[in-house]
C-alpha positions as CSV (number, residue, x, y, z in Angstrom):
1,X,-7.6,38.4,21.6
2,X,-10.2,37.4,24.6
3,X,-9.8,33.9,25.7
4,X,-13.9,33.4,24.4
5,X,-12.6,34.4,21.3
6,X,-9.9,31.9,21.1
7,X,-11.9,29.2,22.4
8,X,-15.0,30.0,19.4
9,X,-11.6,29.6,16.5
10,X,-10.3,26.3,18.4
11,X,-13.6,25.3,18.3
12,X,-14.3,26.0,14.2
13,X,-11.0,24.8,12.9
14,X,-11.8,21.1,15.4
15,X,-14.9,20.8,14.1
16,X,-13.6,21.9,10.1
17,X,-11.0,18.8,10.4
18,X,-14.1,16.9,12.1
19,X,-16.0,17.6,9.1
20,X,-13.5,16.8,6.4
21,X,-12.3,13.4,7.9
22,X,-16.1,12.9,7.9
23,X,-16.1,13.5,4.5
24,X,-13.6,11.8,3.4
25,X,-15.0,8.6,5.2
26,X,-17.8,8.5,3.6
27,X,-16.2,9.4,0.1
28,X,-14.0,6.1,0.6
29,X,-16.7,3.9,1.7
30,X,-19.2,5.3,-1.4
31,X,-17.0,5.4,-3.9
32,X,-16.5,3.6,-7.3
33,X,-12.8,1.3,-6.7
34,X,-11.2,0.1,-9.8
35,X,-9.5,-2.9,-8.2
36,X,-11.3,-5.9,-6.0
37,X,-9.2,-7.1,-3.1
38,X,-11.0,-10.4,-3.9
39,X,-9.9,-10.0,-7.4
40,X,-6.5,-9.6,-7.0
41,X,-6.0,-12.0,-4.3
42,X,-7.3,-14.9,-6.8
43,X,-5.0,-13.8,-9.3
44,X,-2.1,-14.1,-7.2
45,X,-2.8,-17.2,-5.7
46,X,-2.7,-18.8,-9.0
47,X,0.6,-18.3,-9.3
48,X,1.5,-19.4,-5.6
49,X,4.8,-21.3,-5.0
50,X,6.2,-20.7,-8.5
51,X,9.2,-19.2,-8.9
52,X,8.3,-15.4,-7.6
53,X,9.8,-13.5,-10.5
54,X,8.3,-15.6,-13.4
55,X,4.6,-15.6,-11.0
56,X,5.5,-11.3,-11.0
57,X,5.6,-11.3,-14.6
58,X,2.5,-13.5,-15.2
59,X,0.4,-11.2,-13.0
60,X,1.6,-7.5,-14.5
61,X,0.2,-9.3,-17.3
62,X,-2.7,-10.1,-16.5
63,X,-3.4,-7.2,-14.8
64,X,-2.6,-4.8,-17.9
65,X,-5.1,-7.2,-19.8
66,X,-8.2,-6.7,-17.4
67,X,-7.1,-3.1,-16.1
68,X,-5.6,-1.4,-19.0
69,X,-4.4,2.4,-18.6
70,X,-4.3,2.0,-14.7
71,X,-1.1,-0.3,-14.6
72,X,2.8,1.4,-14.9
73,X,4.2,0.5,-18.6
74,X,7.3,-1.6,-18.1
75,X,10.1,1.5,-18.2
76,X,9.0,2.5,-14.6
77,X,8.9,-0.5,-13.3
78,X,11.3,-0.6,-11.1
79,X,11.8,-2.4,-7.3
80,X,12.9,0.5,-4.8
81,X,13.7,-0.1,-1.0
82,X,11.5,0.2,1.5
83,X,12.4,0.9,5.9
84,X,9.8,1.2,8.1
85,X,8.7,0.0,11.5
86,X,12.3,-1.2,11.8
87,X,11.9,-3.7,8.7
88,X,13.3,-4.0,5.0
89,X,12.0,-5.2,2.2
90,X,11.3,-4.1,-1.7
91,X,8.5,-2.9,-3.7
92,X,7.9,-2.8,-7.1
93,X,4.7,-0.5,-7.5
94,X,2.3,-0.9,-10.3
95,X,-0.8,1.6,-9.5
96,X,-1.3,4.3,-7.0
97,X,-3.6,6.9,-6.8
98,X,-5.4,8.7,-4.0
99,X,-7.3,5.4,-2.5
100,X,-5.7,2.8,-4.1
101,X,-2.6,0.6,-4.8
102,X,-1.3,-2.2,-6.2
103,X,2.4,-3.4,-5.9
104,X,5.0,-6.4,-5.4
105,X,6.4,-6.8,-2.2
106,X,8.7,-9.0,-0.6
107,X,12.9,-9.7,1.0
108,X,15.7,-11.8,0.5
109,X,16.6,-11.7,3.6
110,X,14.6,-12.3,7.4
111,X,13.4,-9.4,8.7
112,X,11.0,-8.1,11.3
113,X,9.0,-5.2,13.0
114,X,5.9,-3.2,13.1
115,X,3.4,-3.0,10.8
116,X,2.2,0.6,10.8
117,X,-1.4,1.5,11.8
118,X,-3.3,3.1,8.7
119,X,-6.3,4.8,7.7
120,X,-6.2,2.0,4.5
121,X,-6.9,-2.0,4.3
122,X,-4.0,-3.7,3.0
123,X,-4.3,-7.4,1.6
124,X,-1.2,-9.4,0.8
125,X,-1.3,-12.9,-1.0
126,X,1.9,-14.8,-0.8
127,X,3.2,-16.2,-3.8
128,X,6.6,-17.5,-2.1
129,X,8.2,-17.5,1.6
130,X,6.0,-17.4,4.7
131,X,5.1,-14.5,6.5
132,X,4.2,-14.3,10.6
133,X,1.7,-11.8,12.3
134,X,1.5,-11.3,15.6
135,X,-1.7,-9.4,16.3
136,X,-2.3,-6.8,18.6
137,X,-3.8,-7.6,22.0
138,X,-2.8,-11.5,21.8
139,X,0.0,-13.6,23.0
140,X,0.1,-16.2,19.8
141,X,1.4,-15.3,16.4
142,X,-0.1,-17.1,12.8
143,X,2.3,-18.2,10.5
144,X,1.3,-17.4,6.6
145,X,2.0,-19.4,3.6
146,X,1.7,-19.5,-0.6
147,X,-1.5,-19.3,-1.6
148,X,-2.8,-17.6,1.9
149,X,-4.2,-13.6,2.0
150,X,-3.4,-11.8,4.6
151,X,-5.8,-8.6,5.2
152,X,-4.5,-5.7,7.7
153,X,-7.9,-3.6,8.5
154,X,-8.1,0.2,9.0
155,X,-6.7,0.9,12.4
156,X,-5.0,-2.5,13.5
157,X,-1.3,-2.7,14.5
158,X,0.9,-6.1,14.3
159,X,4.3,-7.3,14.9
160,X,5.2,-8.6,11.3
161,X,8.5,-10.8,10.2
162,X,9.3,-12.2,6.8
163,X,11.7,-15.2,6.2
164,X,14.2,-14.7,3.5
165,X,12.7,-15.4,-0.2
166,X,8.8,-13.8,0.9
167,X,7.1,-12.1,-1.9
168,X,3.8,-11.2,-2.5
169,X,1.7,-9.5,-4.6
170,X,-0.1,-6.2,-2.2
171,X,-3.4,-4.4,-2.5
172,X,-4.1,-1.5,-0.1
173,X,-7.3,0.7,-0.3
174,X,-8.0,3.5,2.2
175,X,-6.6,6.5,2.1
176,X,-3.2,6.3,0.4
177,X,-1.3,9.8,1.7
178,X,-1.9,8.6,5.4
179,X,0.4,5.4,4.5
180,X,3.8,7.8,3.6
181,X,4.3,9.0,6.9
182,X,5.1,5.2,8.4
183,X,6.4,4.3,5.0
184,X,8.8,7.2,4.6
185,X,9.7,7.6,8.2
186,X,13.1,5.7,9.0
187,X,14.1,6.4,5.2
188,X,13.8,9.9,6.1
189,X,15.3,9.9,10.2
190,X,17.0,6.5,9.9
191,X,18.7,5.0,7.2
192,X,19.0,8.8,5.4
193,X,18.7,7.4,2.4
194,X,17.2,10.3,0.3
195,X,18.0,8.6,-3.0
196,X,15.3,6.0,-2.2
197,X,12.9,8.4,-0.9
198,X,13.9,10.4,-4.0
199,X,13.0,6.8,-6.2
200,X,9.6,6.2,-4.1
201,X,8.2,9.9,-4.5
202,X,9.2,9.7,-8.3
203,X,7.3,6.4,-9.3
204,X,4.3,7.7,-6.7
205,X,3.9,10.7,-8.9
206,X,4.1,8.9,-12.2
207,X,1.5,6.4,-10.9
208,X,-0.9,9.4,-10.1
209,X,-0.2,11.3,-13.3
210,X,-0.9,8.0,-15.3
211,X,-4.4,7.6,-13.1
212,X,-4.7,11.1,-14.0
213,X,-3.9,10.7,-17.8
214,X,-6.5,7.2,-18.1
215,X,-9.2,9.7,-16.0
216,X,-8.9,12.6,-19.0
217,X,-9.2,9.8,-22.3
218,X,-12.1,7.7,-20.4
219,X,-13.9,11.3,-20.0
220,X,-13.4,12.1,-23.5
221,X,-11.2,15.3,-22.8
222,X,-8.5,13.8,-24.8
């Protein structure tokens, strides 16, 4: 093969990915969201500085009242370990699909590290704890209390750090498969520990087949 000729295929498959990522841009930024960051964020404050796991319960609640088919019925609930960027903590996810989520985070113990850089906006509201962000390109950090939202935008990095007993309720919108990679990393290469990965594909899948399921009845297929 000539080296025009390999030049001319480098050339089409760049400007393919171009194209798609394109695409999918403007399919994020046009599209119909079930969930309002706004929304959510109001819920969860109302339950700020109550005791986290009776505040958790209030809001799957409430959330199965004004979203019905699009949150996980009880039996997979279930609160799964999470490593990456060099800090722990636990989710408890209650939607997923392609460009969104919803879940409960938090730790019980201090932890710290990096925040990931995403092609997805992710909003936290505290509901107990504090939280500090140190933002990239600064030398001060902010420290985070219940009641405040926190929004991470497309692109940005931080240094992030939890004290022991911070949960919150999470919304992230964006594109959801380009979160895994940071979010499955140092399970995968660090801790090893392929029963949670195991746990956090699983509930991922029965998220999407539930979106999936709600998508076929609200069309009429079913």
């Amino acid at each position: 093969m000539s080296f025009i000729s390999r030049i001319i295929k480098l050339v089409v498959v760049v400007g393919f990915i171009v194209f798609i990522l394109v695409y999918l841009q403007y399919w994020m930024e046009n599209k119909q969201y079930i969930f309002n960051k706004e929304d959510v964020a109001k819920l969860a404050k109302q339950y700020a500085g109550q005791d986290h796991e009776q505040a958790f319960t209030k809001v799957v609640v409430e959330l199965r009242r004004r979203y019905p088919g699009h949150i996980l019925p009880d039996e997979d609930l279930q609160w799964v370990f999470v490593n990456a960027g060099g800090w722990m903590g636990s989710m408890c996810l209650l939607h997923a699909s392609l460009t969104e989520y919803v879940l409960l985070f938090g730790t019980a113990v201090d932890t710290s590290g990096h925040s990931g850089r995403y092609w997805a906006e992710i909003s936290d509201t505290i509901i107990s704890g504090t939280f500090r962000q140190w933002k990239e390109g600064t030398t001060k950090s902010e420290v985070y209390y219940p009641g405040d939202t926190i929004v991470h935008k497309i692109g940005e990095a931080t240094s992030v750090q939890w004290s022991a007993g911070t949960w919150m309720v999470e919304y992230g919108r964006g594109f959801i498969p380009s979160t895994l990679g940071f979010a499955l990393a140092d399970t995968i290469f660090s801790t090893q520990d392929f029963l949670t990965l195991f746990y956090i594909v699983r509930v991922y899948m029965k998220a999407l087949l539930l979106e999936a399921n709600t998508f076929l009845i609200e069309a009429g297929v079913f």
